[in-house]
C-alpha positions in Angstrom: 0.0 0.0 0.0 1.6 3.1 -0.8 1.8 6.0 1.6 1.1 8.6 -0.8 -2.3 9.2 -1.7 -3.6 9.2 -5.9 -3.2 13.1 -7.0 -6.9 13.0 -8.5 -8.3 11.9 -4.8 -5.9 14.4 -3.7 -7.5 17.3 -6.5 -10.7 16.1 -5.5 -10.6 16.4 -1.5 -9.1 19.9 -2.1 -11.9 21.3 -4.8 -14.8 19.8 -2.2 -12.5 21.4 0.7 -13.0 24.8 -0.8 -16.8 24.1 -1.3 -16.5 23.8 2.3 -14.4 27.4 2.9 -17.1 29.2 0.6 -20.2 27.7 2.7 -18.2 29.1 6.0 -17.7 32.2 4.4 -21.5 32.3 3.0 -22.5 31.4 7.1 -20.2 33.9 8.5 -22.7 36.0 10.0 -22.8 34.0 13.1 -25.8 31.9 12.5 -26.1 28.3 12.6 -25.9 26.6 9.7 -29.8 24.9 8.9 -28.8 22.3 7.1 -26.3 20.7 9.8 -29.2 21.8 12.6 -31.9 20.2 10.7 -30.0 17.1 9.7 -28.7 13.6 11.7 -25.0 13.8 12.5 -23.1 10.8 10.6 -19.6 11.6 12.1 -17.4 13.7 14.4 -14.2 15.1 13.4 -12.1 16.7 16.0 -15.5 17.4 17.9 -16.7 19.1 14.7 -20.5 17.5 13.2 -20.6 16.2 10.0 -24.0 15.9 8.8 -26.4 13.2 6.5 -27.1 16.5 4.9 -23.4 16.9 3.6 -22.9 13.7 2.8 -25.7 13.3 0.9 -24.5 16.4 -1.6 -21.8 14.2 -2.2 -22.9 11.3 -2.6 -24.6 11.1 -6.6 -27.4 8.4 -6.0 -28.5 6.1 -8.8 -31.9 4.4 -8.9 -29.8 1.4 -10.1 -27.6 0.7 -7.4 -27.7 -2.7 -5.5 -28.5 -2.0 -2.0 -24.7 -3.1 -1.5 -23.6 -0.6 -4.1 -25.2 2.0 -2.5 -23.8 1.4 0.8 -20.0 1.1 -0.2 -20.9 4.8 -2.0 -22.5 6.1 0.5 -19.5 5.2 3.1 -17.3 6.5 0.2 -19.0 10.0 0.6 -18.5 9.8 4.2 -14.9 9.6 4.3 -14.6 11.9 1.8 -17.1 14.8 3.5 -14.7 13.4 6.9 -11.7 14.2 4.7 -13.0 17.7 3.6 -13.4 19.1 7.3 -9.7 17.6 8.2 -8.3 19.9 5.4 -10.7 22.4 6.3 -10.0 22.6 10.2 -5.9 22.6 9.1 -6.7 25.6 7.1 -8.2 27.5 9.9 -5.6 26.2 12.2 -2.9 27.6 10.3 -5.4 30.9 9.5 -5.8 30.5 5.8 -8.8 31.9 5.7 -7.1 35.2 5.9 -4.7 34.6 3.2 -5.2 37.2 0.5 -5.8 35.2 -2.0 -8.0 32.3 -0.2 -10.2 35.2 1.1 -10.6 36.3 -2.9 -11.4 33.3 -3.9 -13.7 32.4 -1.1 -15.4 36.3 -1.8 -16.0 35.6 -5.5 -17.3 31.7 -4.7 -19.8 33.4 -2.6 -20.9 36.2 -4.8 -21.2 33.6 -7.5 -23.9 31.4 -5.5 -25.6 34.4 -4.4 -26.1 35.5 -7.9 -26.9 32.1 -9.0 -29.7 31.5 -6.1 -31.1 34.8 -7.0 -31.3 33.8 -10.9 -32.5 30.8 -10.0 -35.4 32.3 -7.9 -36.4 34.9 -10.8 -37.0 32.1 -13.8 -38.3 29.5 -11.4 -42.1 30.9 -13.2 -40.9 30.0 -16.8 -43.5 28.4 -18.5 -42.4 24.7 -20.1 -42.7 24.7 -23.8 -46.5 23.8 -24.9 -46.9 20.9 -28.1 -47.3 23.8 -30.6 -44.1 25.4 -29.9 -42.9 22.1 -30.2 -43.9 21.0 -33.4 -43.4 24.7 -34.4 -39.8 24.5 -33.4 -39.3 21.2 -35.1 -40.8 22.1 -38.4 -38.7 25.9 -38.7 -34.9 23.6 -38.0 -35.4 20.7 -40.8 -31.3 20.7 -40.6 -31.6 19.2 -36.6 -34.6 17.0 -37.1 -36.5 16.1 -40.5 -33.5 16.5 -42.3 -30.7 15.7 -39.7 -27.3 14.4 -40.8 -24.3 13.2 -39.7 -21.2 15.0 -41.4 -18.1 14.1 -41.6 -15.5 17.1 -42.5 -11.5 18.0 -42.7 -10.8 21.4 -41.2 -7.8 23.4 -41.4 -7.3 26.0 -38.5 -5.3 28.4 -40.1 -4.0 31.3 -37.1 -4.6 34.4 -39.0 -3.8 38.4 -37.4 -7.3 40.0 -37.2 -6.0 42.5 -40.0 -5.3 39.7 -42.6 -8.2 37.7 -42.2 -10.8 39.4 -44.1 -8.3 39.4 -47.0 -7.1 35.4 -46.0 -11.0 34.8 -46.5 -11.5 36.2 -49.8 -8.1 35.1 -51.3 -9.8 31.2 -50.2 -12.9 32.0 -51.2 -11.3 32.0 -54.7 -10.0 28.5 -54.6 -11.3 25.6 -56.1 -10.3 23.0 -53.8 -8.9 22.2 -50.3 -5.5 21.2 -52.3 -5.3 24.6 -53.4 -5.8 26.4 -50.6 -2.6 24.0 -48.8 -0.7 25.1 -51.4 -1.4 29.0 -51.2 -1.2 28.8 -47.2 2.8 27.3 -47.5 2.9 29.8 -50.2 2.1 32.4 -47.8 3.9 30.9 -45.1 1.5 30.1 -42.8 1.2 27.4 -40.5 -2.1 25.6 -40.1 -3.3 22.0 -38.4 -5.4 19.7 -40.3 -8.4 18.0 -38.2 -10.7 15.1 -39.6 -14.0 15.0 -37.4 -17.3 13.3 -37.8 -20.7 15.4 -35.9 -24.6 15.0 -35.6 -26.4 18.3 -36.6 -26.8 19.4 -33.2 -23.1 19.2 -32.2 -22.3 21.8 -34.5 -22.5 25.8 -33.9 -26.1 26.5 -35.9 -24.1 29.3 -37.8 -21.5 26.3 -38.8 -24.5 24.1 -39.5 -26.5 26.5 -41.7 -23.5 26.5 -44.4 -23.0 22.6 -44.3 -26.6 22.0 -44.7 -26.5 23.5 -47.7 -23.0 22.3 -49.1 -22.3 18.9 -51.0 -19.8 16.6 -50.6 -16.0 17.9 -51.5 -17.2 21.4 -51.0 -15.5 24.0 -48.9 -15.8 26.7 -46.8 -14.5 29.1 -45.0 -15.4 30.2 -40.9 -14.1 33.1 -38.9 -12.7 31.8 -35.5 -11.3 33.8 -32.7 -8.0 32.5 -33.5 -8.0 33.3 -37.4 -9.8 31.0 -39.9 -11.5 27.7 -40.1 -11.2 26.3 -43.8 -14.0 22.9 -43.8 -14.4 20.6 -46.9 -17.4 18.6 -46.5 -16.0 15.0 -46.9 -19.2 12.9 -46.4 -23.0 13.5 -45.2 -25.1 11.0 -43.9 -28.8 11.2 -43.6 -30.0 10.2 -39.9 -33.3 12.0 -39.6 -35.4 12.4 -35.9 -38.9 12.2 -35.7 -41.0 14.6 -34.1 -41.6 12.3 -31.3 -38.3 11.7 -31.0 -36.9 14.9 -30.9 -39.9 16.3 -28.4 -38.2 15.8 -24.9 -34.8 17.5 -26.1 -36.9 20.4 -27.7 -38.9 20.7 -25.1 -35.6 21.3 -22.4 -34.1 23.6 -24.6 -37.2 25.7 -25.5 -37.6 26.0 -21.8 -34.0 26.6 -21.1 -34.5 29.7 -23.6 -37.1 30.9 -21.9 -35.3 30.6 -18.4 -32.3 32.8 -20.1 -34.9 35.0 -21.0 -36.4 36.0 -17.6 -32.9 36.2 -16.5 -31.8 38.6 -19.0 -35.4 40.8 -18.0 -34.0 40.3 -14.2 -30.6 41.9 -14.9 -32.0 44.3 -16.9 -34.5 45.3 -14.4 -31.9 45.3 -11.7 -29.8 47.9 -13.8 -32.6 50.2 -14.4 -33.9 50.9 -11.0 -30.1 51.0 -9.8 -28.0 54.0 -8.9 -24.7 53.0 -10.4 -21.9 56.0 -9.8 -19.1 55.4 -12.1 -16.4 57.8 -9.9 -15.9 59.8 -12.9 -15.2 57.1 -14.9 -16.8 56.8 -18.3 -19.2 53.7 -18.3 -18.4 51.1 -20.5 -21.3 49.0 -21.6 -20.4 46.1 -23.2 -21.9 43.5 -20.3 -25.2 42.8 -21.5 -27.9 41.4 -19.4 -27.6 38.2 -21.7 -23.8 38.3 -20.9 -24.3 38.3 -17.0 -27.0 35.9 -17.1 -24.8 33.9 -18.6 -22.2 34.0 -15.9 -24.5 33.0 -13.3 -24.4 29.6 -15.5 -28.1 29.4 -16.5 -27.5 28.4 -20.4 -30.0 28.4 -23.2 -28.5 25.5 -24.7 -27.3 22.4 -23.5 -25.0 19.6 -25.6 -28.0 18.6 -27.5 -28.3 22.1 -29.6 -25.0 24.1 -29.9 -27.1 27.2 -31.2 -24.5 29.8 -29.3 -21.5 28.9 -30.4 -19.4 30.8 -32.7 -15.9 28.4 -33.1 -15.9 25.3 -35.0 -12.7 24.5 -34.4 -12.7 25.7 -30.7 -15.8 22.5 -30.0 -13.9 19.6 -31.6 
């Protein structure tokens, strides 16, 4: 048995440690923590509780455990929760709570879940999608459902200065073939990496997906990226269409989902307006949205099923 133990169990204690740090920091105020009042004490560390209640946010049930599987991963989350407050109690011990950085750190953890709890709150009333929205949805993106394919593509990524890459994308736009355009890039002297990928419809960006919907096979294109230029040729399409039954539950989630972004965005923007926001003299720069912010307190529109907000092909392979 070796002494040592595994980094990753090591990473793992220490990222559920600092959960730990940001829930002291969020219960600083002096009061008792509900959730270890309210909830049967499993352990005691040092004389410190440790509660059902903690372990259970640990512990990730599954309806299709055996009784004996549930048991070893429930005493798994034990140790682990028992684990947490021994790293925790040595950080208070040797006071590095008031380390600069931890107290950052714990500062913007608990802003974060405060911001969070109060998005959450504000779209809790969004409506779920209704069937007509549904089959309206499904019938207005024939590329993700009717019509859905799998494609298979070769991509160059081509790391362009923002200055050249309007003129990089009409000098390709002129070329006939992927062949050419490897022999104007070493030409031109610049480097490139070659990718060969194969995607459903709804793993690709919807602006990405709109041009290869309509492309045929040995066809290229190219996309903007944040690093320079995405060149695709089309290499092969498959046809793998969804029903509308099929596609209902995932439609449903994301419709609602949109709608949830949607209240959000209203919430922000509703939070700015009535605010009194003194700037110091400083000119205001507007460029965070209330779609932006949203954003950062993690409530998405769109989950892995429908990649409809993003912008880089190459940067989702």
């Amino acid at each position: 048995m070796h002494d040592a133990m595994p980094s990753a169990m090591v990473k793992k204690i220490l990222v559920l440690s600092m959960s730990i740090a940001v829930a002291m920091g969020l219960c600083s105020c002096g009061k008792p923590d509900i959730g270890q009042t309210t909830s049967r004490i499993a352990a005691r560390v040092n004389g410190e509780e440790v509660s059902v209640h903690q372990i259970d946010s640990v512990f990730a049930r599954n309806n299709n455990m055996t009784p004996e599987r549930a048991g070893r991963a429930a005493t798994l989350a034990r140790e682990r929760v028992i684990d947490q407050e021994l790293l925790v109690q040595g950080a208070l011990e040797d006071k590095l709570n008031r380390d600069a950085h931890v107290a950052r750190a714990i500062e913007r953890a608990r802003r974060q879940i405060l911001a969070q709890a109060y998005i959450e709150r504000a779209v809790i009333s969004a409506p779920l999608a209704s069937p007509e929205e549904i089959s309206n949805f499904y019938e207005e993106n024939p590329a993700l459902f009717e019509q859905r394919r799998i494609y298979r593509v070769l991509e160059l990524v081509v790391v362009v200065p923002p200055e050249r890459s309007g003129a990089f994308q009409e000098a390709v736009a002129e070329k006939k073939n992927l062949p050419e355009v490897v022999r104007w890039l070493d030409a031109q002297k610049l480097p490139f990496d070659t990718a060969t990928s194969s995607r459903a419809a709804e793993q690709i960006p919807m602006n990405v997906l709109r041009r290869l919907y309509g492309m045929h096979d040995g066809q290229i294109a190219v996309f903007s990226t944040p690093r320079g230029v995405s060149v695709v040729r089309l290499e092969q399409s498959a046809a793998v269409p969804l029903s509308e039954k099929q596609a209902t539950l995932v439609i449903a989630r994301y419709l609602h989902n949109r709608k949830r972004l949607g209240l959000a965005q209203a919430e922000v923007t509703k939070l700015r307006e009535r605010a009194k926001i003194d700037y110091d003299g400083i000119e205001p720069v507007r460029s965070a949205t209330a779609a932006q912010t949203a954003g950062r307190a993690r409530l998405q529109a769109a989950g892995p099923e429908m990649a409809h907000n993003t912008n880089d092909f190459a940067g989702v392979r």
